[in-house]
C-alpha positions in Angstrom: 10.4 10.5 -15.4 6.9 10.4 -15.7 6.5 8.9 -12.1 8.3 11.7 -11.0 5.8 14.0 -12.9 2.8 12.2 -11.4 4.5 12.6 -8.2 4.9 16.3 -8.8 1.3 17.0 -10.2 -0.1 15.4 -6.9 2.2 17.4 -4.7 1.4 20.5 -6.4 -2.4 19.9 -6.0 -2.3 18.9 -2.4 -0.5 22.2 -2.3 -2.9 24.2 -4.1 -5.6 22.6 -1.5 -4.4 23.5 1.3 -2.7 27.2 0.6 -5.8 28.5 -2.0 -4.6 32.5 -2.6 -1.7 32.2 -0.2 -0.8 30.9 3.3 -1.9 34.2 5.0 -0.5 33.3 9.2 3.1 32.7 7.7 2.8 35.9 5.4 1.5 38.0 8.3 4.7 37.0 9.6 7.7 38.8 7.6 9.6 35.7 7.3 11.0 36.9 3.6 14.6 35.8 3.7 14.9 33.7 7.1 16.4 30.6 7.3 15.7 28.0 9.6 16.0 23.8 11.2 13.0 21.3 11.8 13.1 18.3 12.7 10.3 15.4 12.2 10.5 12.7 15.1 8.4 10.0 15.5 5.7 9.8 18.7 5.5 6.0 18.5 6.8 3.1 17.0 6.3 2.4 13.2 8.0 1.8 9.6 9.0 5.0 7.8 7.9 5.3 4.6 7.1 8.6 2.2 10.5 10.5 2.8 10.7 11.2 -1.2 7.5 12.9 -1.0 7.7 14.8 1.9 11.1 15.9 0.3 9.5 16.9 -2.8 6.8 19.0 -1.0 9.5 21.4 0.7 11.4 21.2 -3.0 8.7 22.4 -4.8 8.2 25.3 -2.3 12.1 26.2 -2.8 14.9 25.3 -3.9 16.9 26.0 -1.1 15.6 23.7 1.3 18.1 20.9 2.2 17.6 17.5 4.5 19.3 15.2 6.7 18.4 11.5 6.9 18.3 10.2 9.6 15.8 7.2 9.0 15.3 5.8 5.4 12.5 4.6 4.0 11.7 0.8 5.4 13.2 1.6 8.5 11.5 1.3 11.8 11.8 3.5 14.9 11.2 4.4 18.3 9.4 7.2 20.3 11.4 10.1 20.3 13.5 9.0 17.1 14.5 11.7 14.9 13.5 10.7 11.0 13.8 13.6 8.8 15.6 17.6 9.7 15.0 20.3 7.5 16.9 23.1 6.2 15.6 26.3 4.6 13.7 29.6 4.3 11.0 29.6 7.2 8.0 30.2 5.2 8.5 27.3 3.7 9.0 25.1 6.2 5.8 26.8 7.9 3.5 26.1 4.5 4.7 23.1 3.3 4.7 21.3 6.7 0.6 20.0 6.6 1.0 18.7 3.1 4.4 16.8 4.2 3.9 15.5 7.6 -0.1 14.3 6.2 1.9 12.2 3.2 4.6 10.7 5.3 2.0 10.1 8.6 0.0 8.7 6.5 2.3 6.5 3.8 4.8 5.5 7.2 0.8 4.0 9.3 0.7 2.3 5.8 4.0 0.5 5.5 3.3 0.4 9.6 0.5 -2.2 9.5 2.0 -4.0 6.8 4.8 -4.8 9.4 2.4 -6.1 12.0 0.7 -8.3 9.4 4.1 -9.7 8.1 5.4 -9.9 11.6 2.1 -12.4 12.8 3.0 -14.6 9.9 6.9 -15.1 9.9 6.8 -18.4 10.9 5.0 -19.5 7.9 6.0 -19.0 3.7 2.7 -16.8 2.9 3.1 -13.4 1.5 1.1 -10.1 2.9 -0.7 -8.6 -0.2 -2.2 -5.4 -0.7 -5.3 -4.4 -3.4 -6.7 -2.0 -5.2 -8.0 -0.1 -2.1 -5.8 2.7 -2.6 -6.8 6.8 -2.5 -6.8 7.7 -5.7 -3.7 8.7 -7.1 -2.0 7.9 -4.6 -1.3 4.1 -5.5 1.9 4.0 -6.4 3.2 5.6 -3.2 0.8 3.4 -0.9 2.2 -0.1 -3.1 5.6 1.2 -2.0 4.3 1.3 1.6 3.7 -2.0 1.6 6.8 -3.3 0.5 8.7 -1.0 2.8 6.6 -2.7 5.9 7.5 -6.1 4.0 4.5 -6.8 2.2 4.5 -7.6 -1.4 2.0 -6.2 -3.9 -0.6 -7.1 -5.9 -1.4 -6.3 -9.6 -1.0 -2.8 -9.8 -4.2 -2.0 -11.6 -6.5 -3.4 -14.2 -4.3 -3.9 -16.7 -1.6 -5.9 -15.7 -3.6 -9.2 -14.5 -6.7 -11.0 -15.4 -8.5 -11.1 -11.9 -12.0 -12.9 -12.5 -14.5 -12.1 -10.0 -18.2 -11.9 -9.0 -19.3 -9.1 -11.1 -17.7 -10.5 -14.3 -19.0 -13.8 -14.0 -22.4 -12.5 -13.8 -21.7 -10.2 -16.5 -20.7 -12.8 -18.5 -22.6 -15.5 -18.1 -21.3 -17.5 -15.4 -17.8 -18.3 -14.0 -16.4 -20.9 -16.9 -17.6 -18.9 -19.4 -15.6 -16.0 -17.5 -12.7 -17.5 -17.4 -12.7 -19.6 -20.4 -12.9 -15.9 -22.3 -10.0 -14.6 -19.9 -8.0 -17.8 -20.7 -8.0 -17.0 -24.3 -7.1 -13.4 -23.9 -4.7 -14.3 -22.0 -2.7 -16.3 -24.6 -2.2 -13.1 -26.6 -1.5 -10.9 -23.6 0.8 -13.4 -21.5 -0.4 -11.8 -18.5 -1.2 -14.0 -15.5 -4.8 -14.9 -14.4 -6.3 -15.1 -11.2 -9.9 -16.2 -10.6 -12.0 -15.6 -7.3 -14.4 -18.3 -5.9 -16.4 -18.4 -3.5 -16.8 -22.6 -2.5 -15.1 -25.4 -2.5 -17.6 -26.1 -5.7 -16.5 -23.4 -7.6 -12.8 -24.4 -6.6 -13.3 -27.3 -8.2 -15.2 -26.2 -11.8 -12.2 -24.1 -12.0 -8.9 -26.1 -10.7 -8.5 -27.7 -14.6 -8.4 -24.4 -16.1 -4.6 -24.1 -14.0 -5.4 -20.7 -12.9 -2.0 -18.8 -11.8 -4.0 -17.9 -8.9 -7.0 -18.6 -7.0 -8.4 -16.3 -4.7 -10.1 -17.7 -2.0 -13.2 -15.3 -0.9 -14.5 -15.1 2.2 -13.6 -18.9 3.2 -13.9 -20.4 6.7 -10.7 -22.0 8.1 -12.0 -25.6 7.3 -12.7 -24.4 4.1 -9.0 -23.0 3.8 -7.4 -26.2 4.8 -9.3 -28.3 2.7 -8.9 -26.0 -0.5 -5.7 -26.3 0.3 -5.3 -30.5 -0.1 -7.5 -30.4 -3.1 -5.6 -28.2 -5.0 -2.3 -29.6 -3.9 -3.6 -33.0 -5.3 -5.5 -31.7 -8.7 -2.8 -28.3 -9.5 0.8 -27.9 -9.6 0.4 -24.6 -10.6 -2.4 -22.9 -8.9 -1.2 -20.6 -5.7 -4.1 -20.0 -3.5 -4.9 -16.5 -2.0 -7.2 -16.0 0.8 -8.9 -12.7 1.2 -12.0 -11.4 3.7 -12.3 -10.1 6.9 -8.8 -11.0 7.3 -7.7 -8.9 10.6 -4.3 -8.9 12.7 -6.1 -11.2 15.5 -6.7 -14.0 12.6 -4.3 -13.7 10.2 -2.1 -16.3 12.1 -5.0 -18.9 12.0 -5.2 -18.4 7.6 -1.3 -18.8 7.5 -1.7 -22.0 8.9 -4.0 -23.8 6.3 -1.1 -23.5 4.2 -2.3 -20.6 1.6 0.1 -19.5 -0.3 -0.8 -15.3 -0.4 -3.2 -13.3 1.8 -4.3 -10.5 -0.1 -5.7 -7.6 3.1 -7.4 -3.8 1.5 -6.8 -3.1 5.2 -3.4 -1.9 4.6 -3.9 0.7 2.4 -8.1 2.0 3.3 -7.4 1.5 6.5 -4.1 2.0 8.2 -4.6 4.7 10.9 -1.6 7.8 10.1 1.7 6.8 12.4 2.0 9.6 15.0 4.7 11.9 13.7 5.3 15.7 15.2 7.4 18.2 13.4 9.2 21.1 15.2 11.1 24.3 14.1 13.8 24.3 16.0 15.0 27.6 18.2 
């Protein structure tokens, strides 16, 4: 219930952006009391994702406005595949039609990238991560992107993982004094710890502290491979997670050091909208 509320309040405010006093073309109209079909197809090839939001858009607009599914969530389609048709009174359709096609463009070039990341990797067991890169407020929706492309995610925010990194180590003194802090919180909170480094140096200063993970910043693939057989030999329980400048052209060359995660912001801060066109039918 109170994602669904979240979910509403940001509808509602994208809504309230984008129609101020009124949406004055439709109005000049006379549509009062019209009915009418649209249809969303896509103009490329991609992952759907967003349907429950661009739903709730129309929902919120009216009550009357039905759908027909023709694509779910997670699925992928063609040019010239039909995803979503609408049903309802046209001046809704008309004024809710920015707000819906800019969250569903933008949540389906999400779960879109995601798929070309997990697709240059499925030879090897390494899971596509997303971060904390999200818009804000929109998290939530953008996570679920990712796992609809086949991604998996990452904490969901600061509060449900221990994730040591630069700034806290200088904040605090230095990285084992970081983490030797975190470690003791931890055994009150129960919730996992990961710990970023930036060497093979600091790999080892932290490998006996048994980190649940260890996130690999910025590391050449040398580096990779031989953090790899070092913590192989000293951890049973560290995963590794490489992270930085990770693109679609190299991500097949980290997968092979034998990582067990890359974590990528690109998925979220930077997945261009998939090419979607909505029509009112005649």
């Amino acid at each position: 219930m109170q994602k669904n509320s979240l979910d509403s309040r940001l509808i509602r405010l994208a809504l309230k952006e984008d129609t101020g006093k009124g949406d004055i073309t439709t109005k000049a109209l006379g549509l009062r009391g019209r009915t009418g079909k649209a249809e969303v197809t896509a103009k490329s090839k991609g992952v759907i994702s967003g349907i429950n939001q661009f739903k709730l858009v129309f929902r919120i607009l009216s009550p009357k406005v039905k759908f027909k599914d023709y694509n779910k969530n997670g699925a992928k389609v063609s040019t010239g595949d039909c995803v979503i048709g609408i049903t309802g009174p046209l001046d809704a359709l008309l004024t809710g039609e920015r707000t819906a096609m800019n969250v569903l463009a933008h949540l389906s070039g999400v779960a879109t990238l995601t798929a070309k990341f997990v697709e240059k990797v499925k030879r090897f067991p390494v899971k596509i991560l997303d971060t904390r890169k999200t818009m804000p407020g929109m998290r939530t929706w953008e996570k679920a992107a990712v796992k609809h492309g086949g991604g998996s995610n990452h904490r969901q925010g600061l509060y449900d993982m221990y994730l040591v990194k630069e700034n806290h180590m200088a904040a605090a003194g230095g990285i084992l004094v970081a983490l030797g802090k975190v470690r003791r919180s931890s055994l009150r909170t129960g919730a996992k710890i990961e710990v970023e480094v930036r060497s093979i140096s600091e790999l080892k200063l932290v490998l006996p502290y048994n980190p649940d993970y260890i996130l690999l910043d910025n590391f050449s693939l040398p580096d990779l491979k031989k953090a790899v057989e070092i913590t192989r030999i000293k951890s049973k329980k560290s995963l590794l997670e490489a992270s930085g400048n990770i693109n679609l052209k190299n991500v097949n060359r980290v997968a092979t050091t034998g990582v067990d995660r890359v974590s990528i912001g690109a998925l979220t801060h930077s997945a261009p909208a998939l090419d979607l066109s909505f029509r009112i039918l005649d």
